[in-house]
C-alpha positions as a Python dict, from the first residue, in 0.01 Angstrom:
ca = {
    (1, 'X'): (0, 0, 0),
    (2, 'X'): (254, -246, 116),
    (3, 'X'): (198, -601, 161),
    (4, 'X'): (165, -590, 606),
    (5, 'X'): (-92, -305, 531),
    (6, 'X'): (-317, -503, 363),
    (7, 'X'): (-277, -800, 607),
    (8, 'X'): (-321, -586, 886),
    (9, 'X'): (-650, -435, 700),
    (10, 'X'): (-811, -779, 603),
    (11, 'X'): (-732, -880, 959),
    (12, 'X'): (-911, -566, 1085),
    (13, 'X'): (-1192, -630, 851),
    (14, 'X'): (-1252, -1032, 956),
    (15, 'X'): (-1250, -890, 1321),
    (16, 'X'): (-1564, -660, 1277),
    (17, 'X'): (-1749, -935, 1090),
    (18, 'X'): (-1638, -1169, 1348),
    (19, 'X'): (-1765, -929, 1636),
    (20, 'X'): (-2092, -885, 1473),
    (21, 'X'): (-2174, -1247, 1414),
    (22, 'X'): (-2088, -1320, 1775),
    (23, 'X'): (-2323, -1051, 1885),
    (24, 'X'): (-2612, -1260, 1757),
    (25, 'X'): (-2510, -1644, 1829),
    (26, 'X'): (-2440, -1826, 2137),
    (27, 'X'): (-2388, -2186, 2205),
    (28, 'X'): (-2612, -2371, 2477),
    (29, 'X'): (-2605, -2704, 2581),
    (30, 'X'): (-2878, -2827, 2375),
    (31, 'X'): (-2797, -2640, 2048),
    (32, 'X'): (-2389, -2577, 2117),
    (33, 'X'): (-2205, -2302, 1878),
    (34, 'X'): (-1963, -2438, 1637),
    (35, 'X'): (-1689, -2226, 1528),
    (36, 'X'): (-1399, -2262, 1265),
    (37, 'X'): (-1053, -2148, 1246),
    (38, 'X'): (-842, -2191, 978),
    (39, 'X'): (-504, -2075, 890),
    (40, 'X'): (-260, -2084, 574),
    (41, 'X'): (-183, -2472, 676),
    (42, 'X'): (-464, -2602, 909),
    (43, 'X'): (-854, -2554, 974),
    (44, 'X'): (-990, -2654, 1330),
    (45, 'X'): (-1297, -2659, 1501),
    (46, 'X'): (-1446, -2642, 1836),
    (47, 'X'): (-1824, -2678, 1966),
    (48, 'X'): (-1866, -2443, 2282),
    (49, 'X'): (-2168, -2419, 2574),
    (50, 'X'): (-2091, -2100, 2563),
    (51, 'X'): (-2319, -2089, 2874),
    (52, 'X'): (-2109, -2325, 3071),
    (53, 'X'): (-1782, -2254, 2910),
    (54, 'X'): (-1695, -2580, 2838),
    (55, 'X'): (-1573, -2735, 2479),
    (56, 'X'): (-1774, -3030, 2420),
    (57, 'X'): (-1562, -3170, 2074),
    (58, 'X'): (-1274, -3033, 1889),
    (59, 'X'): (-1113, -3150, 1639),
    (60, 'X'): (-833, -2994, 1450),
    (61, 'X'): (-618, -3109, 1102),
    (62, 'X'): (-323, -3141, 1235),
    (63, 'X'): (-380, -3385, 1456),
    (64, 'X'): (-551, -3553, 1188),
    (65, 'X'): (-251, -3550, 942),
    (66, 'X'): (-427, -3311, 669),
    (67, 'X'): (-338, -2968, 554),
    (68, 'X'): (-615, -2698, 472),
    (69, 'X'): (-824, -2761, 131),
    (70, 'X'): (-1188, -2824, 88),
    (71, 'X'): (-1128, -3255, 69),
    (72, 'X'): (-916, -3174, 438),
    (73, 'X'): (-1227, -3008, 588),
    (74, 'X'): (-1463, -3219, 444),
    (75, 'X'): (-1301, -3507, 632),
    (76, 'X'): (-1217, -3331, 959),
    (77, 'X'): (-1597, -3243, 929),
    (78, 'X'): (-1706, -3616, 940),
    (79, 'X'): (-1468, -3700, 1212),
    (80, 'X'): (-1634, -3393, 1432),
    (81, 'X'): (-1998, -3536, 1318),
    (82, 'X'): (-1909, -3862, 1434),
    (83, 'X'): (-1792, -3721, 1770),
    (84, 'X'): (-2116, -3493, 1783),
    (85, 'X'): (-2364, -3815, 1735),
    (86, 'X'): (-2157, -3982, 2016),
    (87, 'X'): (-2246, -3716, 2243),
    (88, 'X'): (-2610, -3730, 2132),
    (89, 'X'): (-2562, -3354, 1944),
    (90, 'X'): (-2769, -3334, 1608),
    (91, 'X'): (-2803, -2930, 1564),
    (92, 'X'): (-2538, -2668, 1611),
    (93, 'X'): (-2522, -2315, 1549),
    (94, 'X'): (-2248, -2235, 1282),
    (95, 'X'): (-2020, -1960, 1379),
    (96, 'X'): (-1821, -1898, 1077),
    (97, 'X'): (-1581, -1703, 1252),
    (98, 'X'): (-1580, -1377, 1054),
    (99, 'X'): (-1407, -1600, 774),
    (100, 'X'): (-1634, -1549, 429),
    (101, 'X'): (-1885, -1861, 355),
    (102, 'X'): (-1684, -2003, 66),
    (103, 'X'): (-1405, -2256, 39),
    (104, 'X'): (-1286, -2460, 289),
    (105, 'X'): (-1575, -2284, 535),
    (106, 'X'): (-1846, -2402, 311),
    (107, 'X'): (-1673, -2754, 212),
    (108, 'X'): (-1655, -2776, 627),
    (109, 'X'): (-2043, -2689, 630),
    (110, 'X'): (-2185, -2879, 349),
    (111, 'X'): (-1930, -3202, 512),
    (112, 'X'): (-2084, -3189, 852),
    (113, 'X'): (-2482, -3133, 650),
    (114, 'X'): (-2381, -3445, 462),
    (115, 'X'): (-2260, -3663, 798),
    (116, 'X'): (-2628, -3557, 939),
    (117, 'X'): (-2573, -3250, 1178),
    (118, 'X'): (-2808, -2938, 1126),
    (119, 'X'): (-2680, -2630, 1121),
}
């Protein structure tokens, strides 16, 4: 199997895990849905009303002048905690995005535990 193949088939494959996670979770106002996104060089993050629409914080590592490892996430983590507690939001629901919980999705996790949001 060539190399695009087996992109295009781990692609396919994070799509139906995605799709069935997101038939489960949504974000309200009080208890907003956080999703992650991360690529080869940055992971980002968004926390959605998903029953307004709107994006309450974001925060992303570009802006923030870090790449994507495990110590990245863990500090774009606390700087989306500290913009959470500044809107008064101490629980989220964790939408993991179809990504697998391990690496820099679980550093992310265990950061924002650690900075005192529940997941």
């Amino acid at each position: 199997m060539s190399r695009a193949k087996e992109i295009a088939k781990k692609n396919a494959l994070r799509i139906k895990r995605k799709s069935r996670v997101r038939g489960n979770i949504s974000g309200t106002s009080e208890k907003p849905r956080l999703t992650i996104t991360k690529s080869n060089k940055y992971v980002s993050a968004q926390v959605i009303d998903d029953v307004a629409g709107n994006t309450l914080a974001a925060v992303n590592s570009k802006t923030l002048g870090l790449s994507v490892s495990r110590e990245s996430a863990s500090k774009a983590a606390a700087k989306l905690a500290e913009d959470l507690k500044a809107k008064n939001i101490d629980t989220v629901v964790f939408d993991r995005n179809g990504y697998l919980y391990h690496g820099v999705v679980a550093a992310f996790a265990d950061a924002l535990r650690e900075n005192g949001i529940k997941l």
